[in-house]
VEXTOR-320036 format. One record per residue (C-alpha): residue in three letters; x, y, z. Coordinates in steps of 0.02 Angstrom, whole numbers, padded with zeros to 5 digits, always signed. Layout:
REM VEXTOR-320036
AlaXYZ/...
This chain:
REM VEXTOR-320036
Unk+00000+00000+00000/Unk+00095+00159-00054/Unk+00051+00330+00013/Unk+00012+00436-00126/Unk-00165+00501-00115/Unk-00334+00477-00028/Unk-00329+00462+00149/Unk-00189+00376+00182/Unk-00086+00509+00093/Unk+00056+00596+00186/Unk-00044+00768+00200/Unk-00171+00689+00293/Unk-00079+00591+00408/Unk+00031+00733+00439/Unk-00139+00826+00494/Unk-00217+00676+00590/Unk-00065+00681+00681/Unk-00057+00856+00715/Unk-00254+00851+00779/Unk-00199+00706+00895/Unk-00043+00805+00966/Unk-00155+00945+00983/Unk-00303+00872+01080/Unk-00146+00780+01201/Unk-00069+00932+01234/Unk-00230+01015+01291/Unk-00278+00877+01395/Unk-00119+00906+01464/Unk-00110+01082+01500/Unk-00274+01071+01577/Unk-00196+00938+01695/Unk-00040+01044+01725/Unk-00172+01213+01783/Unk-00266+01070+01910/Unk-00097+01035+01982/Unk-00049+01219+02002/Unk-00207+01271+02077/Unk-00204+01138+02203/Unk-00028+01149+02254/Unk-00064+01364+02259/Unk-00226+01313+02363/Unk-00101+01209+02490/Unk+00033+01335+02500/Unk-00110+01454+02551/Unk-00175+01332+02681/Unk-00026+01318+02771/Unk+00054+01500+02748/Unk-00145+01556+02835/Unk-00104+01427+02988/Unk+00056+01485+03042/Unk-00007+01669+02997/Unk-00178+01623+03127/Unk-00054+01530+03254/Unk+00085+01673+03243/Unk-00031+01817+03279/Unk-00143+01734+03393/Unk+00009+01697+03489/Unk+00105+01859+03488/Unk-00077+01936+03530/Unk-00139+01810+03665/Unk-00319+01762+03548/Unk-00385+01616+03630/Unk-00486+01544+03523/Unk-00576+01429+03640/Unk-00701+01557+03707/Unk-00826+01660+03598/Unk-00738+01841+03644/Unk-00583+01772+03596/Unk-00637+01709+03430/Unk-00721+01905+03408/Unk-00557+01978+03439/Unk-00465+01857+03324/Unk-00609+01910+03200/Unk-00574+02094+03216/Unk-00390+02042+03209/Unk-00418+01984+03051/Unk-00505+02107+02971/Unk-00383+02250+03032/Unk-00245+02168+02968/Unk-00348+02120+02798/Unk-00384+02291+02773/Unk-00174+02344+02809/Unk-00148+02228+02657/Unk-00266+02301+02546/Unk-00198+02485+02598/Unk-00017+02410+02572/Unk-00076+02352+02404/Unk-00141+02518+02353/Unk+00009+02620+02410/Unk+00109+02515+02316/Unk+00024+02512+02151/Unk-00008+02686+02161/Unk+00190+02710+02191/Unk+00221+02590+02025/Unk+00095+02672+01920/Unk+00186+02832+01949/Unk+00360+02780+01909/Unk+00459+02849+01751/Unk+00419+02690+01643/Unk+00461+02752+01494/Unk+00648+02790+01535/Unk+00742+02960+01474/Unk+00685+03043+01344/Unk+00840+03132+01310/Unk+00976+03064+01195/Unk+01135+03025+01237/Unk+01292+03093+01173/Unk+01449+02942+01098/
């Protein structure tokens, strides 16, 4: 059987192959996002317990009576919204940067 036209011509196992490489390496990134979200979704578990255990130590939360749980609460918030003003102050610092470099030319 020789491979010179029809559907078992060169072109069109050339594309097949292509479609089937294709498909493959979408199945694969999708597998290879999964993996990143979930180790990003652990990192984030464990970096928010030693955060919780940290402050509620250094602050003396106990977290075994309902007061204690509203302080860590408020705790929580109050440093939630430090982040978010951190954040801003520091966007607002990059966004007013000289990006664009000198404008002046240089003298060789």
């Amino acid at each position: 059987m020789a491979f010179d036209g029809g559907i078992f011509s060169w072109a069109s196992i050339f594309g097949l192959t292509m479609v089937c490489i294709a498909i493959w390496l979408f199945i694969e990134i999708k597998r290879v996002q999964h993996k990143i979200i979930a180790v990003a979704l652990i990192i984030l578990i464990i970096v928010g317990y030693i955060g919780v255990a940290s402050v509620g130590k250094n602050n003396d939360v106990k977290l075994t009576t309902i007061p204690g749980i509203f302080d860590a609460v408020k705790l929580y918030f109050a440093w939630f919204g430090t982040l978010f003003t951190n954040v801003k102050t520091i966007l607002s610092n990059a966004f007013s940067l000289n990006w664009g470099g000198d404008k002046i030319k240089h003298k060789t």
